[in-house]
C-alpha positions in Angstrom: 47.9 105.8 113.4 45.4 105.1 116.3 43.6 108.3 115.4 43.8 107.8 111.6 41.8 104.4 111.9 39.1 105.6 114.0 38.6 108.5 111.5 38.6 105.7 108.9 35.9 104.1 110.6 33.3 107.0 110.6 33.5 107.1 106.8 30.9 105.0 105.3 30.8 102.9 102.3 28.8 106.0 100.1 32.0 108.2 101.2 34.7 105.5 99.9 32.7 105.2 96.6 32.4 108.6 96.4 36.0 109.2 97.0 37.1 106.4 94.0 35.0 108.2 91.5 36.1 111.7 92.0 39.7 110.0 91.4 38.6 108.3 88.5 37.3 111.2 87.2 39.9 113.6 87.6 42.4 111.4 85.8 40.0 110.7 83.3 39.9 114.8 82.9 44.0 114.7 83.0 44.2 112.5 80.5 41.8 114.5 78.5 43.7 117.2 78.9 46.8 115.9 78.0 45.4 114.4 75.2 44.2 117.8 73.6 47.6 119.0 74.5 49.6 116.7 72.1 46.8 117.1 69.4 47.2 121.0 69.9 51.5 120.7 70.3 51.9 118.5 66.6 49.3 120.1 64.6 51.3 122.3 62.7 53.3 118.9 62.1 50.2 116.6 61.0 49.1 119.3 58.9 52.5 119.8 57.2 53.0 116.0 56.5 49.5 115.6 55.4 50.3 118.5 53.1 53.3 116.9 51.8 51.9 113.7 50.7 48.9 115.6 49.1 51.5 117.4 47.1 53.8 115.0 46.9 52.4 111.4 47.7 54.0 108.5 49.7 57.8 107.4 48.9 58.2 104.3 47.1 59.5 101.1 48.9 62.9 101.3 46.4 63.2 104.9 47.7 62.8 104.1 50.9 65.7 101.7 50.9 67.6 104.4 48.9 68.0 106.4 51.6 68.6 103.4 54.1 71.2 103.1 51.4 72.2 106.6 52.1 72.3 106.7 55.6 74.2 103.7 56.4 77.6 104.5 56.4 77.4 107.3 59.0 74.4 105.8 60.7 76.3 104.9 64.5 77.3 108.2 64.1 74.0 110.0 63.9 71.1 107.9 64.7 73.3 106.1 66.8 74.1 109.0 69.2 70.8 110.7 68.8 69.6 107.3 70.2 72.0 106.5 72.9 69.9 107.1 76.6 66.7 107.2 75.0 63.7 105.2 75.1 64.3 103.6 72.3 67.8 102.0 73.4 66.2 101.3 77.0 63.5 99.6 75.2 65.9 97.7 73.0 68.1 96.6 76.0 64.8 95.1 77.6 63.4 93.1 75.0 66.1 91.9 73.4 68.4 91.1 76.2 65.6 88.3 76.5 66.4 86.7 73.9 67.8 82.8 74.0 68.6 79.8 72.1 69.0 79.7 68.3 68.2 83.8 67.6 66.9 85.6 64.3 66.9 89.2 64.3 65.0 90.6 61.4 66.2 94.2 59.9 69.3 93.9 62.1 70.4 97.3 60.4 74.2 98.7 61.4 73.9 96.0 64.7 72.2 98.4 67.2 71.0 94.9 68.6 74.1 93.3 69.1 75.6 94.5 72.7 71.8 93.5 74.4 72.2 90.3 72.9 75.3 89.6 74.2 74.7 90.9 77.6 71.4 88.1 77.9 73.9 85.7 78.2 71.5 83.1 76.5 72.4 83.0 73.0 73.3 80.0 71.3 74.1 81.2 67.8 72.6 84.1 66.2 71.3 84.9 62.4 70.6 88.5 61.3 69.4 89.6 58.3 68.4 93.2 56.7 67.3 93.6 52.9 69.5 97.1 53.2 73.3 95.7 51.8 74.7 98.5 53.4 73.3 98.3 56.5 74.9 94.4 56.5 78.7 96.2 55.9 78.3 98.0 58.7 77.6 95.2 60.9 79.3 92.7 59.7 82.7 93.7 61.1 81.2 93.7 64.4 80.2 89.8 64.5 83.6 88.9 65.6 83.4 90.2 68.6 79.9 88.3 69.6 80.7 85.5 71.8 78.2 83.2 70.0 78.6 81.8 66.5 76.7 85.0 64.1 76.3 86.1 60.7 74.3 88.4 58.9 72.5 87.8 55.3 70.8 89.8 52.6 67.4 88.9 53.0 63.5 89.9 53.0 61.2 90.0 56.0 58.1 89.6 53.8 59.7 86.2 52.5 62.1 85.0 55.5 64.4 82.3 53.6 64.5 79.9 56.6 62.3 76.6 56.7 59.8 77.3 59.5 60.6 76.0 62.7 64.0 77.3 62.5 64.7 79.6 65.8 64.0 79.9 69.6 63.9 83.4 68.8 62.9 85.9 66.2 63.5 89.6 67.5 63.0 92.6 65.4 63.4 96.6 67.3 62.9 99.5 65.4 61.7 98.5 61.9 57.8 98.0 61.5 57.7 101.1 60.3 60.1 101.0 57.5 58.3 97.3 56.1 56.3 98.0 52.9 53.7 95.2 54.7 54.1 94.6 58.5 51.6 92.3 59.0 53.5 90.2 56.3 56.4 90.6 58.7 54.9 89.6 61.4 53.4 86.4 60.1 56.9 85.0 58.6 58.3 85.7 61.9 55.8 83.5 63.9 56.5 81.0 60.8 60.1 80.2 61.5 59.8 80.5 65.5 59.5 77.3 67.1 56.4 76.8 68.8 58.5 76.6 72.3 60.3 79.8 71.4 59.0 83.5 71.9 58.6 86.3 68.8 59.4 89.8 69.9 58.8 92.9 67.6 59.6 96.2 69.2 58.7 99.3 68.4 58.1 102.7 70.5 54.3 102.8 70.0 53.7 99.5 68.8 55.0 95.9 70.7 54.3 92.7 69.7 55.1 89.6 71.5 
């Protein structure tokens, strides 16, 4: 160590800066790099969805929630399990388990939510709702076995049906995606959080807090 420091003490300041920027640079260059990589990896991908909606256009809002429809029933089974260790249920597990008080989860879904909300340990009651019916039948047999008062209702997230005001939290994982109008979302959210509580949206590539 005694010989390290004296080294250290022959370098001058031109050296140290010299040093910083060659680091800088390189993982300027990695990142570069890496990001011609994913470009180069999904461009057989970009060009076949891009393709697709050419031919094709964009799904409609009602078919989108068709296939929710769809899906549903054997949506623990599938989704569920292709989920289970990923990043997406890590990421669910940490924001959610955060969540306290008088909770709203918007597009609750099958209940994916419902085992990080329990294990917070902070819930006071909790409110889900989805505009997917289906979705709600799947979850709703699983509210008896939340230690908190819960139910789940049929509802929209562009047109939340609570006055505002209304929760300590408003939690949402998964879904921005599948909204016709996010930002619409987003703002009805912040409407019926108190202004002491705390609005989580979660998504992969895209958190809002």
């Amino acid at each position: 160590m005694a010989g390290f420091m004296r080294n250290a003490s022959q370098f001058k300041w031109y050296h140290w800066v010299g040093g910083i920027t060659t680091g800088v640079a390189s993982n300027a260059l990695i990142m570069a790099g890496m990001g011609k990589t994913y470009r180069w990896y999904y461009a057989d991908s970009e060009k076949s969805a891009k393709d697709f909606r050419a031919r094709y256009g964009m799904p409609t809002e009602a078919q989108r929630l068709e296939v929710f429809s769809w899906l549903a029933p054997s949506w623990d089974s599938t989704i569920g399990e292709v989920e289970r260790g990923s990043a997406a249920e890590r990421g669910r597990n940490e924001h959610v388990r955060t969540a306290r008080g008088d909770v709203l989860e918007v597009a609750v879904g099958t209940g994916r939510c419902f085992e990080a909300l329990e294990s917070g340990g902070e819930v006071r009651s909790y409110t889900g709702v989805d505009v997917v019916e289906a979705m709600l039948e799947v979850a709703r047999p699983k509210l008896g076995a939340l230690p908190f008062p819960a139910r789940v209702l049929r509802a929209d997230a562009h047109r939340l049906p609570f006055p505002d005001a209304s929760f300590d939290t408003v939690v949402g994982t998964l879904s921005l995606c599948s909204l016709e109008r996010p930002s619409v979302a987003l703002e009805e959210m912040a409407r019926v959080c108190r202004p002491t509580g705390r609005c989580c949206w979660w998504n992969p590539a895209c958190r809002a807090t």
